[in-house]
N, C-alpha and C positions, 0 to 999 in steps of 0.2 A: 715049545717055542714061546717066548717074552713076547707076546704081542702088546701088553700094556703097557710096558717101559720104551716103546716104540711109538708112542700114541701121540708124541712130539713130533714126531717126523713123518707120519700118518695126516696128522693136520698139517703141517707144510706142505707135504707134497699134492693135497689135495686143493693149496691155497696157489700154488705156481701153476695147476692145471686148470683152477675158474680163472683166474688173472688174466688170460689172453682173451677168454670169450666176452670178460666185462668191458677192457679194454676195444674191443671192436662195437660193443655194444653203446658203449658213451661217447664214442668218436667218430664214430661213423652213422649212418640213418638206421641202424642198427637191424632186428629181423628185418626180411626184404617180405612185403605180405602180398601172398597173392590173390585174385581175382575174390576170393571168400570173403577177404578182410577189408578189401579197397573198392570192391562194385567194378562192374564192366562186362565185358565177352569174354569170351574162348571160341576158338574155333580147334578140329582135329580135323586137315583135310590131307585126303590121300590120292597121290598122284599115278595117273598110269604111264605117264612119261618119265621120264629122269630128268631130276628136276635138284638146282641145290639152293640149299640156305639162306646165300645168297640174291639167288633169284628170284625165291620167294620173296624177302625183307625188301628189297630193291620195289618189287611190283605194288609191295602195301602201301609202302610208302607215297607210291605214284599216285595210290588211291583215296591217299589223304589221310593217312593215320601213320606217320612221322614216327609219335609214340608206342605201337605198338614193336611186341618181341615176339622174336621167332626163335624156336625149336624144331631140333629133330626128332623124331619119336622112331627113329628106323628109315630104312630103304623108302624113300620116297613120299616117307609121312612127315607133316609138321604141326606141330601145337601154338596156334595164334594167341595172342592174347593181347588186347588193344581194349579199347573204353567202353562204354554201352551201345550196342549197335541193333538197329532195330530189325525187323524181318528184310525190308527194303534193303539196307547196309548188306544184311549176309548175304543177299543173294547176288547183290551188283558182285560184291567178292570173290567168290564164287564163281560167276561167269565171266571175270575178268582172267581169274586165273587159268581157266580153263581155254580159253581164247590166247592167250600170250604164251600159258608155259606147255599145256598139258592137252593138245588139240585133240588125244585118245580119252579126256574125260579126268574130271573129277571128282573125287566121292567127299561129300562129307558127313565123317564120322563121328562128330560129336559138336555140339551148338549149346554152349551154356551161357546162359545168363544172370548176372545177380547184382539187385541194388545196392547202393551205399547203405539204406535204411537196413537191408535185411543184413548186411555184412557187420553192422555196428549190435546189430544182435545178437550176431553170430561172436564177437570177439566178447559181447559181454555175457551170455551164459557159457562158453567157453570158460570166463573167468569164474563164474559162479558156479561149474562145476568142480573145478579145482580146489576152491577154497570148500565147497560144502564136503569134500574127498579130505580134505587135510584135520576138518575138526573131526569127522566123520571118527577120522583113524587115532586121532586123540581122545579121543574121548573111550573108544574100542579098548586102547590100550592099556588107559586106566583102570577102567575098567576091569578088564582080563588080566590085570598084575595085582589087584589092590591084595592079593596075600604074600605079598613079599614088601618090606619096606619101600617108602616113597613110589608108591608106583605110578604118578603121574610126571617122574623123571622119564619112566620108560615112552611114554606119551611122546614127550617134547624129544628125548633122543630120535625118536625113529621120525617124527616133523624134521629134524635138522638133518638126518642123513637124506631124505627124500626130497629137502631144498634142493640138498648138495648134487642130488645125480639132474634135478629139475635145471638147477642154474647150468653145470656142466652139457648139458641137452643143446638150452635154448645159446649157451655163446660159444659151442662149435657151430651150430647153423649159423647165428648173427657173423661168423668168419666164414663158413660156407656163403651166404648171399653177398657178403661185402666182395669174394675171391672169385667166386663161382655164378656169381646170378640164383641160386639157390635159394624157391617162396619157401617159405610158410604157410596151408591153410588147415581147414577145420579137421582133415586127415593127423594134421601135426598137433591139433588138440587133442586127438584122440590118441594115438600114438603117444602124448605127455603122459596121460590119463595110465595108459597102460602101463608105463615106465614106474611111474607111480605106485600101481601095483603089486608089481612084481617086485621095488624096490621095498615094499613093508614087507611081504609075503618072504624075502631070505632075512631079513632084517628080525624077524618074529621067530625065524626058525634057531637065531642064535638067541634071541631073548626068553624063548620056553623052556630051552636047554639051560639056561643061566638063573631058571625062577627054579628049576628041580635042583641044582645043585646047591641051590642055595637054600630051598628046603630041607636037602637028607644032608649037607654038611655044612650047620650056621657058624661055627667056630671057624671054618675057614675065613681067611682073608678075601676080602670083595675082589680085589683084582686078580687073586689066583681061581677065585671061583671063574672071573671072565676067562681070563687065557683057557682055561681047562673047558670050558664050554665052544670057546672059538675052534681049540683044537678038534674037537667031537665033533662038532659040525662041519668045518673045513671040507672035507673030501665029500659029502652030502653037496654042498652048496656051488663046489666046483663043478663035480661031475653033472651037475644041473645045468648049468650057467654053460657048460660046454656043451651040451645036446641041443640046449636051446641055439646057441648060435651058429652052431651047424647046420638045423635048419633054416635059421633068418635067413643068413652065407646064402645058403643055396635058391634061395628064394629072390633074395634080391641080384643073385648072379641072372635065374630065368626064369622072375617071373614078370616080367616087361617092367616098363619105363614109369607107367601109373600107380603103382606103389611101393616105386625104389626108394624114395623120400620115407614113407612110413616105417619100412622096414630097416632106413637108415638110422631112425630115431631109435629104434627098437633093439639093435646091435648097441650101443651107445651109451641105452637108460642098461643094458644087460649088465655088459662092463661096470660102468659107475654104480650100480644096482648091486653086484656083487663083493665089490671091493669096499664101499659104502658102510655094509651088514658088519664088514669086518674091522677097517679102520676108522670109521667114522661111528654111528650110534653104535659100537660097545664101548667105544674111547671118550666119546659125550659121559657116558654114563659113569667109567671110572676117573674122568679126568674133574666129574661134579662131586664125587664121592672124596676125590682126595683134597679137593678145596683148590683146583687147579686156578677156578675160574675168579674164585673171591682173591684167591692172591693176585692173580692180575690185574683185576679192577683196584685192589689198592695200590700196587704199583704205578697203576695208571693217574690214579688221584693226588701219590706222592710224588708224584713226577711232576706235575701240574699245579703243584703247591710252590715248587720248588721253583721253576718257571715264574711265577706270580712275585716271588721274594724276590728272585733276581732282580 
């Protein structure tokens, strides 16, 4: 199969599928962050009465926290999350609830707390592990290619496929919390991180397949050396990508509510992660090789000359 005379329409279709997550993300308050990124509570309290969502939001509110949100986590559980509350705050909470909705008692199951101080830390080595991940794997890459021509293209290809599944990640969620209420916290950095991973690791597996053939046959043409590496690994990289998601699937179908988000990231970076390896960093690397990118850039410049005269 031509994968590389398809490498047009490879970057298209991957350019119509970031477009809507940017668009959410410039027009709207873009990711929604939770308690990690922004400071405040949580609360997980479980009810022995039957008790609904409503009643709970209704009662917080009574008790003077307007701004907090309510979830359900299941049968008679819900997940608070409102501003910084001190020990005195949880517990008035707590015995208010317990007194209006739930007179058989309430348990509370979880009590976190985190500052804006700690949370502004949290978002920044968050970023500084991302970025020290990215030179990390460029530099790995060059590294690991330098016996095959330019191999610090291979570098920057596999950085530009691992944006691609990065950006596609963060602006389905930034359309998930715009539609849905759906946070972001430090779980969803880690979750990046992983994506990350797994997105170089298939992406390496068509690149070592691509450095052997282009050692035992340098007379061939660069881009049938790619196709013919794609093709070899293909059913490798699928039947991976498929095991793996069957288990995420089954995991975020039962394994509760607390890391249905992580494992939604992780279905996601899989997809974009696999498709990536295939249409994106081999198609970087042939589309650099055939001068795709200089010819644009001069078009770009003679367009913009042209413009200027008029």
């Amino acid at each position: 199969m031509d994968f590389v005379g398809k490498r047009h329409w490879f970057f298209l279709f991957s350019l119509l599928v970031i477009l809507p997550g940017v668009v959410f993300l410039v027009i709207s308050p873009g990711l929604k962050p939770g308690i990690d990124f922004t400071g405040g509570s949580t609360l997980t309290l479980g009810f022995s009465n039957t008790v609904t969502q409503t009643q709970v939001r209704n009662e917080i509110t009574l008790l003077g926290y307007p701004e907090a949100s309510v979830q359900s986590f299941g049968e008679n559980t819900f997940f608070i999350r409102s501003r910084e509350l001190s020990e005195a705050d949880k517990n008035t909470i707590v015995t208010s609830m317990e007194e209006k909705l739930s007179q058989d008692g309430v348990d509370l199951l979880s009590f976190d707390l985190v500052s804006p101080v700690i949370a502004q830390e949290t978002i920044l080595n968050g970023v500084y592990a991302v970025l020290a991940a990215t030179v990390g794997i460029f530099v790995f890459l060059w590294w690991a290619f330098r016996s095959v021509p330019s191999p610090f293209r291979y570098g920057i290809a596999a950085i530009v496929a691992l944006l691609h599944d990065t950006i596609i990640v963060i602006g389905v969620f930034a359309i998930l919390g715009n539609l849905l209420d759906i946070e972001v916290n430090t779980m969803f950095l880690i979750a990046i991180l992983t994506v990350i991973g797994y997105s170089v690791n298939d992406t390496i597996v068509v690149f070592d397949r691509l450095r052997e053939n282009i050692i035992n046959y340098p007379n061939r043409e660069f881009s049938d050396n790619v196709n013919v590496s794609i093709s070899e690994t293909l059913g490798r990289s699928l039947n991976t990508s498929l095991t793996l998601m069957v288990t995420l699937l089954a995991l975020f179908l039962f394994g509760g509510a607390t890391i249905q988000n992580f494992l939604l990231v992780l279905l996601i970076g899989v997809v974009a992660g696999t498709y990536s390896s295939i249409g994106i960093a081999s198609q970087v690397l042939v589309a650099w090789e055939a001068g795709d990118f200089g010819r644009l850039l001069r078009r770009g410049g003679s367009t913009n000359r042209s413009t200027a005269s008029a």
